[in-house]
C-alpha positions as CSV (number, residue, x, y, z in Angstrom):
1,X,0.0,0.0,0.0
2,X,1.4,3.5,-0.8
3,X,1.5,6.5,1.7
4,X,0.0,9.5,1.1
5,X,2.2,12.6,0.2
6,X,1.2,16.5,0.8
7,X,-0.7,16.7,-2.4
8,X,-3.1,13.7,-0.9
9,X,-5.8,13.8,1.7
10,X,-6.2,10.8,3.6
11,X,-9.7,9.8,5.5
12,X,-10.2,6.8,7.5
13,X,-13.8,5.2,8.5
14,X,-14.5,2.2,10.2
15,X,-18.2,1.1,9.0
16,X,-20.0,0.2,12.1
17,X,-23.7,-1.5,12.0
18,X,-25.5,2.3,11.8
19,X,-24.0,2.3,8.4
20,X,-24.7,-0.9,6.5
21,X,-27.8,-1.6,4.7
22,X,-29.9,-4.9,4.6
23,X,-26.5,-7.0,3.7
24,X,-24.3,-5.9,6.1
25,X,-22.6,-3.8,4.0
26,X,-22.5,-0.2,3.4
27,X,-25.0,1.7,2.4
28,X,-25.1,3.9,-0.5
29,X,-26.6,6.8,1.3
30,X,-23.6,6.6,4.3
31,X,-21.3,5.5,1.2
32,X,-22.2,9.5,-0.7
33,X,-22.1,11.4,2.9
34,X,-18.9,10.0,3.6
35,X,-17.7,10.3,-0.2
36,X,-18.5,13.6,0.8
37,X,-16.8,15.2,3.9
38,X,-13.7,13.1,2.4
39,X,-13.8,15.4,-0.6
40,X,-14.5,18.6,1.2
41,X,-11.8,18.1,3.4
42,X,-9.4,18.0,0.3
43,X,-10.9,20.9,-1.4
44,X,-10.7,22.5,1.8
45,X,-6.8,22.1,2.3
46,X,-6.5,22.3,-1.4
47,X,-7.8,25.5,-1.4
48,X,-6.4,26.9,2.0
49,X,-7.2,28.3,5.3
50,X,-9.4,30.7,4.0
51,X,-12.0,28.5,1.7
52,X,-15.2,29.2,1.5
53,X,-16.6,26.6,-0.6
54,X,-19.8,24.7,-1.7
55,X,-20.2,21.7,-3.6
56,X,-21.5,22.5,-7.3
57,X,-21.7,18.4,-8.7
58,X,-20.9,15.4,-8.0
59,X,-19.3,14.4,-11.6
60,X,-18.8,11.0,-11.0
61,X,-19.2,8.1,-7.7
62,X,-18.6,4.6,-8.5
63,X,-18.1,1.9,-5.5
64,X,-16.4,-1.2,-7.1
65,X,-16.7,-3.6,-4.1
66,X,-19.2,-4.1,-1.1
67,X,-17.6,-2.9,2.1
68,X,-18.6,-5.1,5.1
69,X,-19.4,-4.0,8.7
70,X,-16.1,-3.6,10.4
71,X,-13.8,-2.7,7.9
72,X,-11.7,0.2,8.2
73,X,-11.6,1.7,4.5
74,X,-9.3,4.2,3.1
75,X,-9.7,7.2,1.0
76,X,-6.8,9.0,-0.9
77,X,-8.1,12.1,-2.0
78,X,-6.5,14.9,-4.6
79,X,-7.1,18.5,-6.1
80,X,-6.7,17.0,-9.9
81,X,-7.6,20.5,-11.8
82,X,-8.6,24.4,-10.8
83,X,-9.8,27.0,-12.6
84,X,-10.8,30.7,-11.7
85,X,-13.2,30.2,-9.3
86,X,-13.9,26.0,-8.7
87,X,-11.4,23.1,-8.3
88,X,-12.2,19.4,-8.9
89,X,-10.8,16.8,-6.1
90,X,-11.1,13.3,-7.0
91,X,-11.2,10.7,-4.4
92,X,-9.7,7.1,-4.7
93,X,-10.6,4.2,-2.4
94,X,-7.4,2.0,-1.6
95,X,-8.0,-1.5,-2.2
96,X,-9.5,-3.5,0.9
97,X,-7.8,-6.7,2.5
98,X,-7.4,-10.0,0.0
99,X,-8.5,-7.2,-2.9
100,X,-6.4,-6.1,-5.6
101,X,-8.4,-2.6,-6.8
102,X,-10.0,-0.3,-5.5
103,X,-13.2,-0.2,-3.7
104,X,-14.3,3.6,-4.5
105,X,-13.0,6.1,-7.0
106,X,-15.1,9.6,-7.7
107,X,-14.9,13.1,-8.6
108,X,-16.6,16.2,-6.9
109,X,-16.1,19.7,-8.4
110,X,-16.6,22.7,-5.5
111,X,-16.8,26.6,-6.0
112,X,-14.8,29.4,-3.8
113,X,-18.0,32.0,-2.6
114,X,-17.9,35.4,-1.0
115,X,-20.1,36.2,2.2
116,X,-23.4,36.5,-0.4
117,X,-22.6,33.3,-2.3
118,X,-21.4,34.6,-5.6
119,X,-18.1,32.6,-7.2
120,X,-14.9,34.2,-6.3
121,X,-11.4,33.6,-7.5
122,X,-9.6,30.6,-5.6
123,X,-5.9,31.5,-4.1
124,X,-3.2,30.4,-7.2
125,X,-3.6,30.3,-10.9
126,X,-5.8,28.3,-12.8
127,X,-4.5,25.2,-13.8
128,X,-1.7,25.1,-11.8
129,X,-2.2,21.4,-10.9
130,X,0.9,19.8,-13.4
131,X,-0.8,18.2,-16.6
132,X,1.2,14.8,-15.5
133,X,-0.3,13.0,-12.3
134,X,0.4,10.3,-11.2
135,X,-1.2,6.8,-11.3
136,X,-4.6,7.0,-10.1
137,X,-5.1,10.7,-10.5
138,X,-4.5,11.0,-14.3
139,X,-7.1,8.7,-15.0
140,X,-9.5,10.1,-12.5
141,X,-8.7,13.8,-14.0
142,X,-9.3,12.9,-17.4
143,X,-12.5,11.2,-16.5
144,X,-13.8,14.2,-14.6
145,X,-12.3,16.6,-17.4
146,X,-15.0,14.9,-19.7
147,X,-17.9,14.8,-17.3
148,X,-16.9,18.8,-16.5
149,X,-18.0,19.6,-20.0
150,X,-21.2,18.1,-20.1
151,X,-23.8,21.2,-19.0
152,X,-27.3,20.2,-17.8
């Protein structure tokens, strides 16, 4: 298993009974909340001390493998592009015991806002995440590069 390093986010759950669904597993609802406050905290330090920011989509959530009650899981999560005012973070799910891939991958793009909610310019330049990433985050950017520029 591979550390983190200071570009990465790490969050660790342990999935108690509250949490699983019918099978003893997790529950897609607890699965997205969690999803969630692992990608807001890496937006968060992404963007700095002085964030202010709200979730715009959630571009893309897969979960590859059931997680059973009383597993600790793992999420790895990285800024993966930014642009004037919004970043994208993607989120990848290292693999669980006896498992070779990952259990989670997903990509959640958030918006800087001032005090009345209107987008404001993040700290940095746009773009100033390096075009080469590392394996998983080069895949997980392109795929949320794609999904960006599909408007509803």
């Amino acid at each position: 298993m591979s550390t983190a390093n200071d570009s990465e986010t790490l969050t660790h759950r342990l999935i108690l009974p509250r949490d699983a669904n019918h099978h003893g597993t997790l529950y897609a609802g607890v699965l997205l909340s969690l999803a969630l406050e692992a990608a807001y905290a890496t937006a968060y330090r992404a963007a700095g001390l002085n964030a202010n920011l709200v979730l715009k989509r959630v571009l893309d959530l897969r979960c590859y493998e059931p997680v059973p009650i009383g597993q600790v899981v793992e999420i790895r999560g990285r800024e993966v592009h930014r642009a004037r005012a919004h970043l994208v973070v993607a989120l990848w799910g290292t693999p669980l015991p006896d498992r070779s891939g990952t259990w989670l991958d997903c990509a959640m793009q958030f918006v800087q806002v001032d005090a009345a909610g209107r987008p404001e310019p993040l700290p940095g330049t746009p773009d100033e995440v390096p075009p080469e990433l590392p394996t998983p985050w080069h895949d997980l950017r392109e795929r949320a590069m794609r999904l960006l520029a599909i408007r509803s």
